[in-house]
C-alpha positions as CSV (number, residue, x, y, z in Angstrom):
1,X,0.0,0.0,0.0
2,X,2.6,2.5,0.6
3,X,5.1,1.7,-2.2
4,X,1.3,1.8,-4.5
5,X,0.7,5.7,-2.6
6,X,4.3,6.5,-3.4
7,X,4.2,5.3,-7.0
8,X,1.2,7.7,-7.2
9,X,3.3,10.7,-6.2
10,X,6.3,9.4,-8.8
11,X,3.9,9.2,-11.8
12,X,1.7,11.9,-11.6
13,X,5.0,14.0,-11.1
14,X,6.5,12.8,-14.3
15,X,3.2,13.2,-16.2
16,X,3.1,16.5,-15.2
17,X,6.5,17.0,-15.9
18,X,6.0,15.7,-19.8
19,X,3.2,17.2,-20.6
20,X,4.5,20.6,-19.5
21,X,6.5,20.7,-22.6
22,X,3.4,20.2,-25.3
23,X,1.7,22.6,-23.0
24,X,3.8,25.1,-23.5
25,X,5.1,24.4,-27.2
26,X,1.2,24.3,-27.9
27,X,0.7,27.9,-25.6
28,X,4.3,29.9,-26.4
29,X,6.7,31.5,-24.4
30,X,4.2,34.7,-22.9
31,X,1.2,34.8,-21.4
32,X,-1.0,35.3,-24.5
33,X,-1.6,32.0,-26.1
34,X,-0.3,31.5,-29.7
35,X,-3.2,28.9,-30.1
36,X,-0.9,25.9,-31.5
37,X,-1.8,22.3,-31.8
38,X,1.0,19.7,-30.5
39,X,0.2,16.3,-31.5
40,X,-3.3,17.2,-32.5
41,X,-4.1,19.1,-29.0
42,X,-4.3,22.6,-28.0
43,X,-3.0,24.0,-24.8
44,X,-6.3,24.0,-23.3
45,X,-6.6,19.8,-23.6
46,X,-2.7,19.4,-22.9
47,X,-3.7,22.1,-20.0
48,X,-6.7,20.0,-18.8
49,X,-4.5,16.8,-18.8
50,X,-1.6,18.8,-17.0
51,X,-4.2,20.2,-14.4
52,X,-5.9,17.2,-13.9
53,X,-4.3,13.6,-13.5
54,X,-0.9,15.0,-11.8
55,X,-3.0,16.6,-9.6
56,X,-5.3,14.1,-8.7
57,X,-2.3,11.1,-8.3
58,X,-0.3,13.9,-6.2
59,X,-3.1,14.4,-3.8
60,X,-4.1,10.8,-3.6
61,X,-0.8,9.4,-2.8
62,X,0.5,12.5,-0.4
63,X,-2.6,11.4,1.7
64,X,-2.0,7.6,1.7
65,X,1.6,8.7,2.2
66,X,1.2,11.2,5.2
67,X,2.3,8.6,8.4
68,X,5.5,7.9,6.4
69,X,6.0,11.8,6.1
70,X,5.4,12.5,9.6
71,X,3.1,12.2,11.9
72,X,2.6,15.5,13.6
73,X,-0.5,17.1,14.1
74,X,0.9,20.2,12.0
75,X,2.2,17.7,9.4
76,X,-0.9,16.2,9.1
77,X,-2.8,19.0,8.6
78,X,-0.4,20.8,6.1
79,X,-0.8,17.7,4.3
80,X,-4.7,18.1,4.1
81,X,-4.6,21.5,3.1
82,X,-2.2,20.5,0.0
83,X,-4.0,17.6,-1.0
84,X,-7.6,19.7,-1.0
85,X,-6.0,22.4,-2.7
86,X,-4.9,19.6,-5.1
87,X,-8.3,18.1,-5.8
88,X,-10.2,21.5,-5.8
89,X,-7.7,22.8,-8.5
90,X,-8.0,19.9,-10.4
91,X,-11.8,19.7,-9.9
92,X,-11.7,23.8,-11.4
93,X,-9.5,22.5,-14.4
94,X,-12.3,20.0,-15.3
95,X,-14.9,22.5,-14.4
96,X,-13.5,24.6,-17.1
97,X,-11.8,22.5,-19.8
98,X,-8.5,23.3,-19.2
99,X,-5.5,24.7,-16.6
100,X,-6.3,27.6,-15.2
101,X,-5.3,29.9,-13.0
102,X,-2.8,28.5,-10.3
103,X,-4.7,29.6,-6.8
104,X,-4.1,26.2,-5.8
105,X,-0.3,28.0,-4.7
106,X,-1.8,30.2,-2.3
107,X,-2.4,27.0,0.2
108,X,0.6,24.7,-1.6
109,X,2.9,27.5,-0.4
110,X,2.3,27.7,2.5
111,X,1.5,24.3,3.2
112,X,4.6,22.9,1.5
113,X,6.7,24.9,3.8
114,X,4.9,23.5,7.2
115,X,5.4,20.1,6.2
116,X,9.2,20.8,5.0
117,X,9.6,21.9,8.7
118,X,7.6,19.6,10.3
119,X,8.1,16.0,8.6
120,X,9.9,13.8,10.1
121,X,11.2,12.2,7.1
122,X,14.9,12.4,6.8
123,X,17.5,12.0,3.8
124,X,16.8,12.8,0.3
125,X,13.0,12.9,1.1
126,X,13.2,15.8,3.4
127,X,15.5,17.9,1.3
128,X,13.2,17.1,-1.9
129,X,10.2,18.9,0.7
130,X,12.3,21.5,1.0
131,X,13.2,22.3,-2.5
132,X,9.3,21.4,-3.3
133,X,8.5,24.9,-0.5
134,X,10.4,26.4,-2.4
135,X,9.7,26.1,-5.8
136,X,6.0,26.5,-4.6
137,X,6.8,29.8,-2.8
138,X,9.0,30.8,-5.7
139,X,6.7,30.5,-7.9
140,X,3.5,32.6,-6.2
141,X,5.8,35.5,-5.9
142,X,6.7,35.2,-10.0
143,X,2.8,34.8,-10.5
144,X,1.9,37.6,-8.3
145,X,4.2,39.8,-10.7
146,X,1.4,41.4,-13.5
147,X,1.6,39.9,-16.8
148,X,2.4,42.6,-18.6
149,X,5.6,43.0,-16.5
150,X,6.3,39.2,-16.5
151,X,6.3,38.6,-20.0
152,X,8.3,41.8,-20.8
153,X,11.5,39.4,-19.0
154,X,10.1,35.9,-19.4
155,X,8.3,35.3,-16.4
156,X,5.7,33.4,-17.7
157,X,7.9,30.9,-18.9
158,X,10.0,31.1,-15.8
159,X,7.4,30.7,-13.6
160,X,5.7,27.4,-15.8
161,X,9.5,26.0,-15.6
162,X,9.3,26.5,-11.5
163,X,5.3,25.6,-11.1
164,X,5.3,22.8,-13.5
165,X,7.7,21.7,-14.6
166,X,10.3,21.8,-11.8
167,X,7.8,20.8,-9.3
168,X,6.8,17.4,-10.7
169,X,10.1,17.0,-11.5
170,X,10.5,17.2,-7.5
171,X,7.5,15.0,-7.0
172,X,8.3,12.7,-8.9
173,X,11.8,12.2,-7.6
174,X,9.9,12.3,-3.9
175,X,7.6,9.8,-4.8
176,X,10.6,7.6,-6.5
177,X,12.5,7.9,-2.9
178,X,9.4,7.0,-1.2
179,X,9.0,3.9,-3.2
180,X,12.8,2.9,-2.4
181,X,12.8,3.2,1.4
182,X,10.8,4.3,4.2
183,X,11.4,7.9,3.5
């Protein structure tokens, strides 16, 4: 059961990871949407895929995961708050048709940062909740930047490389530690 919660985390980390780059090659390099097809799909289905099922496997195994993480009352509960804000932003992406606006950060930020200090993991697992904090707080403060001055320096592919890509690059490698040890 917990090597299945932990394989979760690992695959819904590299999905998200992979289909960040048809995503973006299928969106372009600002926040106004060039309205390309990759592979037959426009941003908004390669959005509602990347929005969706990385999400959802995230969430899902975080939670099944949460004793092995630590077992705190604070770690616990910064683990709830992550995983709702998981499911609801997923539920929104469905709701819609496709990604949308990343609110979900304003409870994985500070969420990820209780339960960086808090876990009692140790090892690679607790550095890779560190560098998940803050890559989550890193990138609220790039998307609280307007667009108009984001894109003027790159931000909004900067802060895609940080949300999505580089975070399920960090999930993924958490859940892949998970799945080799007992954290």
């Amino acid at each position: 059961m917990a090597r299945a919660a932990a394989a979760a985390i690992l695959v819904g980390g590299v999905v998200g990871a992979v289909t960040f780059l048809p995503f973006t090659l299928a969106h372009g390099p600002t926040s106004y949407n060039i309205e390309r097809e990759i592979l037959g799909w426009d941003m908004h289905r390669w959005g509602l895929l990347m929005g969706t099922v990385p999400e959802l496997l995230i969430a899902a195994g975080l939670w099944r995961s949460r004793e092995r993480i630590g077992e705190r009352r604070v770690t616990t509960a910064a683990l709830a708050v992550m995983c709702v804000a998981m499911v609801l932003f997923a539920a929104m992406n469905l709701f819609f048709g496709g990604i949308g606006p990343p609110f979900d950060l304003f409870l994985l930020a500070p969420g990820s940062v209780v339960v960086a200090l808090t876990a009692t993991v140790r090892g690679p697992a607790r550095a890779l909740l560190t560098a998940l904090a803050v890559a989550c707080c890193s990138a609220t403060a790039i998307g609280l930047i307007p667009l108009e001055t984001s894109d003027s320096f790159g931000g909004y592919r900067v802060f895609g490389l940080i949300a999505y890509a580089g975070g399920n690059v960090l999930w993924a490698a958490f859940g892949a530690v998970l799945t080799r040890s007992d954290g």
